[in-house]
CHARMM internal coordinates of N, CA and C (Angstrom, degrees):
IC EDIT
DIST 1 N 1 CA 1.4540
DIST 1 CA 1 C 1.5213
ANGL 1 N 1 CA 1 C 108.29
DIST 1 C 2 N 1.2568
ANGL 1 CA 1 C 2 N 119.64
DIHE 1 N 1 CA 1 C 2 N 134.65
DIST 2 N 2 CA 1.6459
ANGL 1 C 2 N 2 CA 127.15
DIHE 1 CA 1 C 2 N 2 CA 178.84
DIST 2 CA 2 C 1.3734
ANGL 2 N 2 CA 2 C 95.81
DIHE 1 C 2 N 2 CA 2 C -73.73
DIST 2 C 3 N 1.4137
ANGL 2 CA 2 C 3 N 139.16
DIHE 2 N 2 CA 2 C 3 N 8.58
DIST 3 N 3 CA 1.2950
ANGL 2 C 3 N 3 CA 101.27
DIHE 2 CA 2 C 3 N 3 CA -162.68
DIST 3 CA 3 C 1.9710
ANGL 3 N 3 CA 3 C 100.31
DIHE 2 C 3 N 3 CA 3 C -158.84
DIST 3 C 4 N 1.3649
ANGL 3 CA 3 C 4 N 128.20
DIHE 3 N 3 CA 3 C 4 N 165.64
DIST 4 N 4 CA 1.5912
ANGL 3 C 4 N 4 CA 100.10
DIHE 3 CA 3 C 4 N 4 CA 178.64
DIST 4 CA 4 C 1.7398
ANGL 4 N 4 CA 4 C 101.64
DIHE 3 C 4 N 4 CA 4 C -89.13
DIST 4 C 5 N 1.2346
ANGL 4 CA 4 C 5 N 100.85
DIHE 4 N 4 CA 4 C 5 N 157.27
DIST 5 N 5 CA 1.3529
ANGL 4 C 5 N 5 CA 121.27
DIHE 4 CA 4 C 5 N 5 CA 177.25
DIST 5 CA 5 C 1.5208
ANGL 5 N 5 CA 5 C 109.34
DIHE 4 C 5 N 5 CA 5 C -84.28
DIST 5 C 6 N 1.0709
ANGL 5 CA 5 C 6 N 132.18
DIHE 5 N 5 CA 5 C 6 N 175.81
DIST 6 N 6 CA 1.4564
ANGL 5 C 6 N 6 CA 142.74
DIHE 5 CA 5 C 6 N 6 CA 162.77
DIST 6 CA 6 C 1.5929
ANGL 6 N 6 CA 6 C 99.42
DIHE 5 C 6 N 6 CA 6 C -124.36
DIST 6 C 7 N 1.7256
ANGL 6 CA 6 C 7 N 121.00
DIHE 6 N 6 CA 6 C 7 N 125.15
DIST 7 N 7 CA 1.4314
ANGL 6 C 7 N 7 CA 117.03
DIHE 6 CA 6 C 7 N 7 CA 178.59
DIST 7 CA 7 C 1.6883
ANGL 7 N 7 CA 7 C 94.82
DIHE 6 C 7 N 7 CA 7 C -109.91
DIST 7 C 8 N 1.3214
ANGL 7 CA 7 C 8 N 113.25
DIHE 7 N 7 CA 7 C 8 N 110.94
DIST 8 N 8 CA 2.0016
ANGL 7 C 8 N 8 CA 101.42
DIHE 7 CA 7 C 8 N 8 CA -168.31
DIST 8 CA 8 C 1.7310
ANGL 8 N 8 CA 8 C 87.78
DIHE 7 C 8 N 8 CA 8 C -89.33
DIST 8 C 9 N 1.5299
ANGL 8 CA 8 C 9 N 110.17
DIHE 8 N 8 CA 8 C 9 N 164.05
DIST 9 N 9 CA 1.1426
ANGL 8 C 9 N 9 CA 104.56
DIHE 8 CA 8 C 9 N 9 CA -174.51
DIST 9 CA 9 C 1.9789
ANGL 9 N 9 CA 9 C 100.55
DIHE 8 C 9 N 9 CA 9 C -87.86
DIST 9 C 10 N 1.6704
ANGL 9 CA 9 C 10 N 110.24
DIHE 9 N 9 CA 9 C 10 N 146.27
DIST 10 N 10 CA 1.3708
ANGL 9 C 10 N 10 CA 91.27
DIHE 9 CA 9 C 10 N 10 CA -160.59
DIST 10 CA 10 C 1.6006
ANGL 10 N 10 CA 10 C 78.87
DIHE 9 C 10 N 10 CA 10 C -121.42
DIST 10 C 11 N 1.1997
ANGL 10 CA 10 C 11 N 149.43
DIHE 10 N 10 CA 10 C 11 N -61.85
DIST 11 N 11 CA 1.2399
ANGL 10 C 11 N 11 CA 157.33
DIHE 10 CA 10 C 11 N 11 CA -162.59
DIST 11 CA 11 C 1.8775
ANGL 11 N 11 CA 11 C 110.08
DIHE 10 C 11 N 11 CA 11 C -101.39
DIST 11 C 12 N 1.5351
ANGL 11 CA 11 C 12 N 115.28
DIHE 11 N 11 CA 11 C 12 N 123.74
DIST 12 N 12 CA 1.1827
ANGL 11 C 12 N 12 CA 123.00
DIHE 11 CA 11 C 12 N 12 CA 160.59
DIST 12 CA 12 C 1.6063
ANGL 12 N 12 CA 12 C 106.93
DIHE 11 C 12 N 12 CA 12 C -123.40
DIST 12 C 13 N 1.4092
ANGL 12 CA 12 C 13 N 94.03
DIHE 12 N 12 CA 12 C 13 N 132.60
DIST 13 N 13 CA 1.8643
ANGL 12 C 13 N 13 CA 98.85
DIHE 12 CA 12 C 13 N 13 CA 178.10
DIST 13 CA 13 C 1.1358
ANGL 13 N 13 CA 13 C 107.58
DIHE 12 C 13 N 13 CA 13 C -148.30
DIST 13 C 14 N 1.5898
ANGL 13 CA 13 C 14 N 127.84
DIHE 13 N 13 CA 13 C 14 N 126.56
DIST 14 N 14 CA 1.5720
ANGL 13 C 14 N 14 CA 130.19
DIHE 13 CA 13 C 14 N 14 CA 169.89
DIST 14 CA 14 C 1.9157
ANGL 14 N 14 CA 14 C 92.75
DIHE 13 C 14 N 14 CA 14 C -106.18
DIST 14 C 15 N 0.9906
ANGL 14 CA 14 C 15 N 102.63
DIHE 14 N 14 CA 14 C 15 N 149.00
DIST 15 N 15 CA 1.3552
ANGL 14 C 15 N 15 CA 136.64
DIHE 14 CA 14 C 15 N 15 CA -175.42
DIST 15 CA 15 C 1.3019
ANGL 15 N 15 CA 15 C 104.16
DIHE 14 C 15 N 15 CA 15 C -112.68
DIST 15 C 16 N 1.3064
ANGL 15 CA 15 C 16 N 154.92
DIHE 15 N 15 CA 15 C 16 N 85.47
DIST 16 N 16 CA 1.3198
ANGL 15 C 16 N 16 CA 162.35
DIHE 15 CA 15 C 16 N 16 CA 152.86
DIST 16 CA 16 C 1.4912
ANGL 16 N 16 CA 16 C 103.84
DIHE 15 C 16 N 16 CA 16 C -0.01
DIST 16 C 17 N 1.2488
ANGL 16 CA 16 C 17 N 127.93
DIHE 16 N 16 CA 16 C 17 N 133.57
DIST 17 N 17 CA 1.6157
ANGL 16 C 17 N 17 CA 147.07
DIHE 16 CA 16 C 17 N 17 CA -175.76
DIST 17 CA 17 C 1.9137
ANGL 17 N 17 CA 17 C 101.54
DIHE 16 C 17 N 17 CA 17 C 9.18
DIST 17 C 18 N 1.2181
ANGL 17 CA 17 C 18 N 92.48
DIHE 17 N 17 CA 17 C 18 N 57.96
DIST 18 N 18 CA 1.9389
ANGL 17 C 18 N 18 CA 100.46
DIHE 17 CA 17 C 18 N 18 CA 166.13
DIST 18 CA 18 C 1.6283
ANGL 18 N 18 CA 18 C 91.44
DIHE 17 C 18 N 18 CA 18 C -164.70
DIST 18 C 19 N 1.0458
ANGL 18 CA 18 C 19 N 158.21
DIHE 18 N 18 CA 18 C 19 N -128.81
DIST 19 N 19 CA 1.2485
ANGL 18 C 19 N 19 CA 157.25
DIHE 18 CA 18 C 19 N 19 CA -147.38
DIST 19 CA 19 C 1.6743
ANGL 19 N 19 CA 19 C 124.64
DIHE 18 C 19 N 19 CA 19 C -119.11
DIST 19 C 20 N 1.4149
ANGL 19 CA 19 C 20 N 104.62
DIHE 19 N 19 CA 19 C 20 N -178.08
DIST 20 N 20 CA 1.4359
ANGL 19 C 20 N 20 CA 108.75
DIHE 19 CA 19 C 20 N 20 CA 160.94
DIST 20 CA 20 C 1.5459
ANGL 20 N 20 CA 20 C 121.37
DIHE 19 C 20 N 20 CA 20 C -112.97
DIST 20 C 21 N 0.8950
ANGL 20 CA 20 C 21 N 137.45
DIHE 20 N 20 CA 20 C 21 N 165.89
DIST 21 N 21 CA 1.6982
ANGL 20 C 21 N 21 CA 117.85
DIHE 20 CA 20 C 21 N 21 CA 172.78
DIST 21 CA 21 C 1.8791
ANGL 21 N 21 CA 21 C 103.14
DIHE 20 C 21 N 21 CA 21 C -150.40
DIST 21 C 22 N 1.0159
ANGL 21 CA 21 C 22 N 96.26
DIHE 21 N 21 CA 21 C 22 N 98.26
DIST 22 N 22 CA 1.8076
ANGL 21 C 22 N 22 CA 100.44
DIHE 21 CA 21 C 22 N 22 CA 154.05
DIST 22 CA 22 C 1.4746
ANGL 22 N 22 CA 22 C 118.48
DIHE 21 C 22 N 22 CA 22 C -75.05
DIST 22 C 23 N 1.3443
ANGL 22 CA 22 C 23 N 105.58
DIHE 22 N 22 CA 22 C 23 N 152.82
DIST 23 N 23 CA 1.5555
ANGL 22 C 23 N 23 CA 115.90
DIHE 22 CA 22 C 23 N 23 CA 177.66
DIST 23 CA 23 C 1.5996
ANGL 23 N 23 CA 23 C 107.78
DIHE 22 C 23 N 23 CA 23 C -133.22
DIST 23 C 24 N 1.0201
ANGL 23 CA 23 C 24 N 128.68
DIHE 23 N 23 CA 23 C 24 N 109.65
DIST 24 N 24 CA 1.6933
ANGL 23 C 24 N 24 CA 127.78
DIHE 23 CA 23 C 24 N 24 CA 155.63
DIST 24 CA 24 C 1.0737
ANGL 24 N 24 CA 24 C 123.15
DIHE 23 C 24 N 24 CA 24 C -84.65
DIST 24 C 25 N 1.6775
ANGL 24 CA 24 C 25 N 118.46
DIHE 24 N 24 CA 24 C 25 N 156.70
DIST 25 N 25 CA 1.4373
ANGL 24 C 25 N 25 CA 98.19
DIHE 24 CA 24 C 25 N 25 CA 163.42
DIST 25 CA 25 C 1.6022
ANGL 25 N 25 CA 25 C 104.37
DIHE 24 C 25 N 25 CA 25 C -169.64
DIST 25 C 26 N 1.0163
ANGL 25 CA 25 C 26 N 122.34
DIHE 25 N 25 CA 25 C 26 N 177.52
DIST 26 N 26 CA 1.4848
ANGL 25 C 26 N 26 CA 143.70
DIHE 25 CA 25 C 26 N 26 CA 164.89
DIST 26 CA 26 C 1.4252
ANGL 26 N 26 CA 26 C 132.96
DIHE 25 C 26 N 26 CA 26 C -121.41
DIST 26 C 27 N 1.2711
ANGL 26 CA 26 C 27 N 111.31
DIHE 26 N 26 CA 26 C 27 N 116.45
DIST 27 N 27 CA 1.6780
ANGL 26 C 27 N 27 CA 107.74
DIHE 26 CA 26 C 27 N 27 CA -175.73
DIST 27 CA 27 C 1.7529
ANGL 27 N 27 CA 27 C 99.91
DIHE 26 C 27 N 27 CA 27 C 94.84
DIST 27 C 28 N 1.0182
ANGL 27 CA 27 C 28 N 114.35
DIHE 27 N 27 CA 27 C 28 N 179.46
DIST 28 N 28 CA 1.4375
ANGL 27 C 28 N 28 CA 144.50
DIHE 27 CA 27 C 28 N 28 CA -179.06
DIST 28 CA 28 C 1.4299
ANGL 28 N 28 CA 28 C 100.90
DIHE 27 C 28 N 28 CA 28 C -100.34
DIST 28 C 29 N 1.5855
ANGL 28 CA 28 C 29 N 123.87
DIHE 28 N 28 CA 28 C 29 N 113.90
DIST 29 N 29 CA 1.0537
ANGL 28 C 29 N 29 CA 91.65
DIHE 28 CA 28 C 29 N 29 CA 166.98
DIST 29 CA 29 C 1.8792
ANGL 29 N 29 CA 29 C 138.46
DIHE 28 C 29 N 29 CA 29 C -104.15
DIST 29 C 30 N 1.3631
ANGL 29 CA 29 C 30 N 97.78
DIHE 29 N 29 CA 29 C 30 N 22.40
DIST 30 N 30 CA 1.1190
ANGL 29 C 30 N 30 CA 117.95
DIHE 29 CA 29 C 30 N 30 CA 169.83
DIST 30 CA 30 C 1.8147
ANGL 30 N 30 CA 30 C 117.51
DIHE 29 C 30 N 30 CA 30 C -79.87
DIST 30 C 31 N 1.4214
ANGL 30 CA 30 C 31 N 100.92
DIHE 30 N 30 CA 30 C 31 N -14.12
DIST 31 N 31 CA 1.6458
ANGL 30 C 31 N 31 CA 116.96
DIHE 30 CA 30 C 31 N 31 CA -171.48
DIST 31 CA 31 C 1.6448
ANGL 31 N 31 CA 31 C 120.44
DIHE 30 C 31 N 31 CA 31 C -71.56
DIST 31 C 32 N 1.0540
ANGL 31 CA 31 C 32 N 110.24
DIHE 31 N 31 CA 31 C 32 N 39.00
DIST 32 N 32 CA 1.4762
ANGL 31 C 32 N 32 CA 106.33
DIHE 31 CA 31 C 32 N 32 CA -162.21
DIST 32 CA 32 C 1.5899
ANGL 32 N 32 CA 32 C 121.43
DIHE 31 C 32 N 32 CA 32 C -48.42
DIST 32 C 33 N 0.9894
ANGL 32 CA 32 C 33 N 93.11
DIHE 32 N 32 CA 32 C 33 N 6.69
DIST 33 N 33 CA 2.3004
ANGL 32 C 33 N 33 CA 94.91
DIHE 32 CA 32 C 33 N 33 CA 156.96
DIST 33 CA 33 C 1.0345
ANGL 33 N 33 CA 33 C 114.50
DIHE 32 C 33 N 33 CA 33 C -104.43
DIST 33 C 34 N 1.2699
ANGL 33 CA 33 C 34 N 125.86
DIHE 33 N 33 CA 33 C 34 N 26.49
DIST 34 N 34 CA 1.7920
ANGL 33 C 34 N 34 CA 125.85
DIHE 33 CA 33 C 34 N 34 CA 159.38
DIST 34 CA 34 C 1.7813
ANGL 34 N 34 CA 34 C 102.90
DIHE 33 C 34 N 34 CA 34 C -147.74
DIST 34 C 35 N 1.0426
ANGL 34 CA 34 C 35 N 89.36
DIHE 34 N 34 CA 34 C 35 N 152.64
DIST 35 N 35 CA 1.9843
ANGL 34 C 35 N 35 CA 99.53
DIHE 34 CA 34 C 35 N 35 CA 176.69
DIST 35 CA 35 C 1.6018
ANGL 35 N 35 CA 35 C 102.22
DIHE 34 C 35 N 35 CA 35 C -89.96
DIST 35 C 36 N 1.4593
ANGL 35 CA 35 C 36 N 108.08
DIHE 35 N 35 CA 35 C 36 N 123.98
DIST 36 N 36 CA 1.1407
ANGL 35 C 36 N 36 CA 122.84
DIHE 35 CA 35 C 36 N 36 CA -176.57
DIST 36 CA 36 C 1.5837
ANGL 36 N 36 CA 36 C 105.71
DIHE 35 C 36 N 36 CA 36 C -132.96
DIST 36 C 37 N 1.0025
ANGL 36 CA 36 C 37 N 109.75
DIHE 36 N 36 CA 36 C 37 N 157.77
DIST 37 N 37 CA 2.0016
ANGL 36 C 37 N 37 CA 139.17
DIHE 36 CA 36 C 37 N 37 CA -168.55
DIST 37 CA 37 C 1.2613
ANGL 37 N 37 CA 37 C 112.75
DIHE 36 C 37 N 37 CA 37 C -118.37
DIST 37 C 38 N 1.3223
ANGL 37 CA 37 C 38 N 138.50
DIHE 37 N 37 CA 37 C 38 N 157.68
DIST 38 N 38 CA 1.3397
ANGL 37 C 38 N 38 CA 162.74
DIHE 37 CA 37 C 38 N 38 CA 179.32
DIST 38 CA 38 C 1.4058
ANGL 38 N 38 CA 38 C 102.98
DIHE 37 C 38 N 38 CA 38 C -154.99
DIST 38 C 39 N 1.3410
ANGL 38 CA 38 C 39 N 134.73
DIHE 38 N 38 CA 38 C 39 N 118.65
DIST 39 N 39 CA 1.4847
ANGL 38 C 39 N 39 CA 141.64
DIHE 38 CA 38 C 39 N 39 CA 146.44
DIST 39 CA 39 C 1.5685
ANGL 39 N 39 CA 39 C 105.35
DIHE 38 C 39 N 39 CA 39 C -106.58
DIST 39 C 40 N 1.6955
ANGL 39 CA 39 C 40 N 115.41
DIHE 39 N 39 CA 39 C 40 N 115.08
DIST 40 N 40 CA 1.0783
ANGL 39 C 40 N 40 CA 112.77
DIHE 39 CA 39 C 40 N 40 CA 168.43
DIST 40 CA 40 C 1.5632
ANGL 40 N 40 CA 40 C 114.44
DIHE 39 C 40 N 40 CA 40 C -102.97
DIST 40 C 41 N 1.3496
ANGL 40 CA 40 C 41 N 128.69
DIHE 40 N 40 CA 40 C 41 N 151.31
DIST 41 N 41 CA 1.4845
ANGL 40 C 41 N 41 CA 121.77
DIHE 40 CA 40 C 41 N 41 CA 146.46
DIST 41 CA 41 C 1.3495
ANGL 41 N 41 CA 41 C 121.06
DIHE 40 C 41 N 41 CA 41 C -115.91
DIST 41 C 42 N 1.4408
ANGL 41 CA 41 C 42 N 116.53
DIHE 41 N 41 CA 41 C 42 N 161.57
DIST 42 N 42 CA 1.0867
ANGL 41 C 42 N 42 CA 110.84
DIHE 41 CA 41 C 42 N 42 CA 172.91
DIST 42 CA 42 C 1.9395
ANGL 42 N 42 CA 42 C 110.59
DIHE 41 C 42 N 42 CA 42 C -131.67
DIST 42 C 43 N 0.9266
ANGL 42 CA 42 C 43 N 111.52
DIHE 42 N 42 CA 42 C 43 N 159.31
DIST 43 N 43 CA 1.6750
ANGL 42 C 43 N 43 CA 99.09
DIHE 42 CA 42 C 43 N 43 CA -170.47
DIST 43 CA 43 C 1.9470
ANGL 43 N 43 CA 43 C 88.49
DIHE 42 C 43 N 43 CA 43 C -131.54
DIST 43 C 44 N 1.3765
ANGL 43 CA 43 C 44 N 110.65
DIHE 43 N 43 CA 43 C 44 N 126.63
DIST 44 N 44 CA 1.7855
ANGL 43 C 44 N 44 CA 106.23
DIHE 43 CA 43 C 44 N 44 CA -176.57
DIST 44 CA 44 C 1.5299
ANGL 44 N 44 CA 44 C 94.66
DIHE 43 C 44 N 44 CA 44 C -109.73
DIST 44 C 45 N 1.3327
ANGL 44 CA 44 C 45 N 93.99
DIHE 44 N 44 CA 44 C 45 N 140.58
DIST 45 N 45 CA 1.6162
ANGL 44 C 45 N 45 CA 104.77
DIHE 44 CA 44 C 45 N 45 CA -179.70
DIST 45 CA 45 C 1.9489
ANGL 45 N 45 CA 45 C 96.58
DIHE 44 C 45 N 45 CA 45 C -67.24
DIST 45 C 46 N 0.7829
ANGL 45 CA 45 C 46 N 135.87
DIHE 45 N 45 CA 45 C 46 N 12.13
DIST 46 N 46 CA 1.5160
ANGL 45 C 46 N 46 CA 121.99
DIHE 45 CA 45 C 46 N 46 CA 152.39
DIST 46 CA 46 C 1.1933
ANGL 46 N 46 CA 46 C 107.60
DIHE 45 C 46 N 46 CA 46 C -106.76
DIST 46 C 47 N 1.8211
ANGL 46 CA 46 C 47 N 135.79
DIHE 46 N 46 CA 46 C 47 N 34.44
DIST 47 N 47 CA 1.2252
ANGL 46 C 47 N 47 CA 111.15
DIHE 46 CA 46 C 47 N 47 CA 151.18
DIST 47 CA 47 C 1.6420
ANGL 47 N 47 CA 47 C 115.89
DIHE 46 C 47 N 47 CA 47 C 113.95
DIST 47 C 48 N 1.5177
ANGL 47 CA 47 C 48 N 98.23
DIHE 47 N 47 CA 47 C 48 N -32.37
DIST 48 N 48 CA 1.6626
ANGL 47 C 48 N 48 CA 109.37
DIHE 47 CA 47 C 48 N 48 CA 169.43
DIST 48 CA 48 C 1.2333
ANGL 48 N 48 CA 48 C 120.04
DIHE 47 C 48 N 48 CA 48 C -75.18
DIST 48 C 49 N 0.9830
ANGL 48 CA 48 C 49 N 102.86
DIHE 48 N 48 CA 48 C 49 N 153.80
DIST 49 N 49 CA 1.9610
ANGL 48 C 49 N 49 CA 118.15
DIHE 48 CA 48 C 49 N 49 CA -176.13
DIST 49 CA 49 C 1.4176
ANGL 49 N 49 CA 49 C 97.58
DIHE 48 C 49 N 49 CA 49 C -135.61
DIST 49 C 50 N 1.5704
ANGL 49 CA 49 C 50 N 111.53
DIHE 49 N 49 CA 49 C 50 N 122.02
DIST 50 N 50 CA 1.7401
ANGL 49 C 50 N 50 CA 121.97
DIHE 49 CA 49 C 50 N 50 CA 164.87
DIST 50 CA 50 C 1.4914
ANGL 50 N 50 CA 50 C 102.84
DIHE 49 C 50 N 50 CA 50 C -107.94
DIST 50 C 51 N 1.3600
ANGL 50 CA 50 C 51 N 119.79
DIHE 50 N 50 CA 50 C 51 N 149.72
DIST 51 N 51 CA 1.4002
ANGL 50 C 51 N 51 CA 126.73
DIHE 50 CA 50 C 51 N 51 CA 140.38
DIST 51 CA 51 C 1.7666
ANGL 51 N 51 CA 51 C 108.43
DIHE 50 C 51 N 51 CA 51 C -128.20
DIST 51 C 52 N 1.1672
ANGL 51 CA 51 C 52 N 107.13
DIHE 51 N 51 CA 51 C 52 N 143.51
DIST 52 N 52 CA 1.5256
ANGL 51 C 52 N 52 CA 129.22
DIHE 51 CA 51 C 52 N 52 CA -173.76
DIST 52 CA 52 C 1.7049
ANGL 52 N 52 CA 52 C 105.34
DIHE 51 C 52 N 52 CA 52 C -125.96
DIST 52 C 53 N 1.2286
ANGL 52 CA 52 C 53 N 100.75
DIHE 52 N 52 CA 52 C 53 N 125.39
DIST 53 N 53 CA 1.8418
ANGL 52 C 53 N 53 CA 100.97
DIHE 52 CA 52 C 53 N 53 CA -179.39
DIST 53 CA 53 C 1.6373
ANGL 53 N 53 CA 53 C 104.89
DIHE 52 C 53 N 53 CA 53 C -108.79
DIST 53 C 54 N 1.2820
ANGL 53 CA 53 C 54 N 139.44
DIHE 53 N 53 CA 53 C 54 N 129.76
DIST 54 N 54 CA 0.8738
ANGL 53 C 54 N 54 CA 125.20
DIHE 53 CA 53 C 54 N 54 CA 174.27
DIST 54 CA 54 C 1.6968
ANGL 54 N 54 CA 54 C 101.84
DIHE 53 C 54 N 54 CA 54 C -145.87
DIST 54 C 55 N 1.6203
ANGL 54 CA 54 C 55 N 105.52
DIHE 54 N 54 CA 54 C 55 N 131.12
DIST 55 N 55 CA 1.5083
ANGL 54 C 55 N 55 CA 130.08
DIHE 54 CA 54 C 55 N 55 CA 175.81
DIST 55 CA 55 C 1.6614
ANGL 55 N 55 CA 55 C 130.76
DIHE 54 C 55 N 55 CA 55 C -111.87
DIST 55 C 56 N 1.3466
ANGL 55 CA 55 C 56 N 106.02
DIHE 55 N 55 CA 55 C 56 N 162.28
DIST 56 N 56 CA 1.5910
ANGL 55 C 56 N 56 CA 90.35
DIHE 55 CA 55 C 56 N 56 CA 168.78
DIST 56 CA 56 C 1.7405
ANGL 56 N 56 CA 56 C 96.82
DIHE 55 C 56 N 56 CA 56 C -156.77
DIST 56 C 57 N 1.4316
ANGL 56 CA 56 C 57 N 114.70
DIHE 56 N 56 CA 56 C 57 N 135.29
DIST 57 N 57 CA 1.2936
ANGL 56 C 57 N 57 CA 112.42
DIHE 56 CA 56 C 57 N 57 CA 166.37
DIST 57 CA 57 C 1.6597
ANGL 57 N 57 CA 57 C 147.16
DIHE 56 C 57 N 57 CA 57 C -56.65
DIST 57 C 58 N 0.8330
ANGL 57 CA 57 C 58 N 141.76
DIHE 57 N 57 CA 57 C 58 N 125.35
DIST 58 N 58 CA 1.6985
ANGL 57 C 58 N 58 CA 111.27
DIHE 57 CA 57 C 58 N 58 CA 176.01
DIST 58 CA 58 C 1.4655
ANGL 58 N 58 CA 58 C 116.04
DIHE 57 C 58 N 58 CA 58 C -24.23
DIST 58 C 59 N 1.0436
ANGL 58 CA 58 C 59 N 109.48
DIHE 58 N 58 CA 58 C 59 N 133.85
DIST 59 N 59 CA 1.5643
ANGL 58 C 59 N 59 CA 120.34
DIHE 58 CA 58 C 59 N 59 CA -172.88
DIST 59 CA 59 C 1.7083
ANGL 59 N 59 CA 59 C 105.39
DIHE 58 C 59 N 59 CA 59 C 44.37
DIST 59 C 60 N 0.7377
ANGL 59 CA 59 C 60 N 111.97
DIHE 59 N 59 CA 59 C 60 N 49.17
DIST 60 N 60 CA 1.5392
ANGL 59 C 60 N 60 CA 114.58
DIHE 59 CA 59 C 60 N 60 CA 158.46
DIST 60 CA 60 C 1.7617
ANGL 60 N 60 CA 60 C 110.47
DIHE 59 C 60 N 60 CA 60 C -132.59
DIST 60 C 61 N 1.7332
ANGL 60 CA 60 C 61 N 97.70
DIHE 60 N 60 CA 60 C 61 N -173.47
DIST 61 N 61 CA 1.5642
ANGL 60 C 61 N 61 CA 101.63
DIHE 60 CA 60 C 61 N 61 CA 177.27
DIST 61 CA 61 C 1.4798
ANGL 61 N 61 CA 61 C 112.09
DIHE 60 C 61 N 61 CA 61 C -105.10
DIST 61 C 62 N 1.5403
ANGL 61 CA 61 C 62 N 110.50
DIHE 61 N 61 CA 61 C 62 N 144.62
DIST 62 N 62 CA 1.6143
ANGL 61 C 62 N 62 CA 116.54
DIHE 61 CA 61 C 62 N 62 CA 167.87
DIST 62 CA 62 C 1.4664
ANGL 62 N 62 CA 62 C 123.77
DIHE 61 C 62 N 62 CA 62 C -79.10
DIST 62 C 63 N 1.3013
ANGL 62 CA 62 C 63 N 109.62
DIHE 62 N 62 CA 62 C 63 N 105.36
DIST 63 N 63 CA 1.3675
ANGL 62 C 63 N 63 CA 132.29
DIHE 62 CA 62 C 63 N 63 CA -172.94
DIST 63 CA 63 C 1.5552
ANGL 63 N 63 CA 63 C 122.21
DIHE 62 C 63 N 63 CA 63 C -106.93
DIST 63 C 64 N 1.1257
ANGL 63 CA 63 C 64 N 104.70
DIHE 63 N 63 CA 63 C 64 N 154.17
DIST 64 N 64 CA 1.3198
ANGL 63 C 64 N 64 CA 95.78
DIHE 63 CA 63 C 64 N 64 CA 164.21
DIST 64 CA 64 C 1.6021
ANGL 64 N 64 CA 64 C 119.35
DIHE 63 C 64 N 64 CA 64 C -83.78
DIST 64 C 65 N 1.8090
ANGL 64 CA 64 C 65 N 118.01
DIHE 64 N 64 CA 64 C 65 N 150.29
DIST 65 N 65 CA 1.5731
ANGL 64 C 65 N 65 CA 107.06
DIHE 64 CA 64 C 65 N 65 CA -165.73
DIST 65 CA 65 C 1.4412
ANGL 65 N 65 CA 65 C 104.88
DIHE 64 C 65 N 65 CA 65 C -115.94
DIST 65 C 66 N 1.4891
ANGL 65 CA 65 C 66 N 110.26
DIHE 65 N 65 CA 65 C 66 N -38.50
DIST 66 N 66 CA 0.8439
ANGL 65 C 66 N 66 CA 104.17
DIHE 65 CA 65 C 66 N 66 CA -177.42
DIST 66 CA 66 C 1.4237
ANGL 66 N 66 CA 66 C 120.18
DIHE 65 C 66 N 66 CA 66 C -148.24
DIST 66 C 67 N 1.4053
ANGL 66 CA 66 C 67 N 149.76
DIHE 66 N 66 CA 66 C 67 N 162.51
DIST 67 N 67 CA 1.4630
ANGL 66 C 67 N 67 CA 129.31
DIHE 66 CA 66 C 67 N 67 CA -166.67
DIST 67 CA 67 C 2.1296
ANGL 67 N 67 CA 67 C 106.55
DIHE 66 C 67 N 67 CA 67 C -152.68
DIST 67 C 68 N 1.1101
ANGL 67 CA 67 C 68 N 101.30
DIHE 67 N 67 CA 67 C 68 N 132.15
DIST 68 N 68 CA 1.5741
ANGL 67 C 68 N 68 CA 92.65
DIHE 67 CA 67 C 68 N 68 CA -169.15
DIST 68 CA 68 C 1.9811
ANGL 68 N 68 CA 68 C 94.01
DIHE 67 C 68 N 68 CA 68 C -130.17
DIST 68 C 69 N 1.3432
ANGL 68 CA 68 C 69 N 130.95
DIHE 68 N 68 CA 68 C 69 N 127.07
DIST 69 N 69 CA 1.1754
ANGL 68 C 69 N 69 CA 148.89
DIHE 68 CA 68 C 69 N 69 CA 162.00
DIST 69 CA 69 C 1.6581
ANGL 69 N 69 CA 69 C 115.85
DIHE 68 C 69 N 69 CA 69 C -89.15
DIST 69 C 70 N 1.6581
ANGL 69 CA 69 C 70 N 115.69
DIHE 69 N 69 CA 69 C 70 N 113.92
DIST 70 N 70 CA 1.4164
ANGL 69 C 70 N 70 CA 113.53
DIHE 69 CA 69 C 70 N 70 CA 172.03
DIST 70 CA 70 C 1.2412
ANGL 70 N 70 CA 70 C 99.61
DIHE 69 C 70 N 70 CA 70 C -99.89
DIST 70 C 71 N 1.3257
ANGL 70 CA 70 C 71 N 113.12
DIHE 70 N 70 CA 70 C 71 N 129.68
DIST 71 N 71 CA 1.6871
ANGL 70 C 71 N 71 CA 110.18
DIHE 70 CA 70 C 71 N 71 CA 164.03
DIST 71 CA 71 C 1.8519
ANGL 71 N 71 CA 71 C 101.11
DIHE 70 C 71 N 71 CA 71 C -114.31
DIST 71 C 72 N 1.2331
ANGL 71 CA 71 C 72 N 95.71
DIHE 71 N 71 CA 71 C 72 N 138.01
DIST 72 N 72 CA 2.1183
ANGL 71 C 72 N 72 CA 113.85
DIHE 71 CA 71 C 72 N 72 CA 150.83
DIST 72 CA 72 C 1.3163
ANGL 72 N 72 CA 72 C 84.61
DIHE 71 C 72 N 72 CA 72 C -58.19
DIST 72 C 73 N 1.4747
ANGL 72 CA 72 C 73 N 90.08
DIHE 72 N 72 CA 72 C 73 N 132.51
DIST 73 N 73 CA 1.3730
ANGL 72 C 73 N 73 CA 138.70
DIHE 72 CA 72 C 73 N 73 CA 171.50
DIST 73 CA 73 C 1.6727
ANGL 73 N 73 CA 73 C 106.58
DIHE 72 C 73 N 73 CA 73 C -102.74
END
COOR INIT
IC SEED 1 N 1 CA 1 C
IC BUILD
């Protein structure tokens, strides 16, 4: 992107004794005539941290791109 994005926070969800999960994002992602983003995290009450990136092009599909798991060691 030439330019910075704004990711507003769009989704907050706690899940009772398993995690938390934020969702950001940019664009619509149902809008498939603009390229739009999703950065989710999730924080697990045992200690793990996920982030999941998921995009889609103009006229393309919204996918997930990429996905990274922290575990306590």
């Amino acid at each position: 992107m030439p330019t910075v994005c704004v990711f507003k926070l769009r989704r907050f969800r706690r899940i009772p004794g398993n995690k938390t999960i934020f969702i950001f994002g940019f664009g619509e992602r149902s809008d498939e005539k603009i390229f739009r983003e999703e950065i989710s995290i999730e924080i697990w009450d045992a200690g793990n941290i996920a982030y999941n990136y998921y995009w889609g092009e103009a006229g393309g599909h919204f996918l997930s791109r990429s996905t990274v798991i922290m575990r306590k060691l």
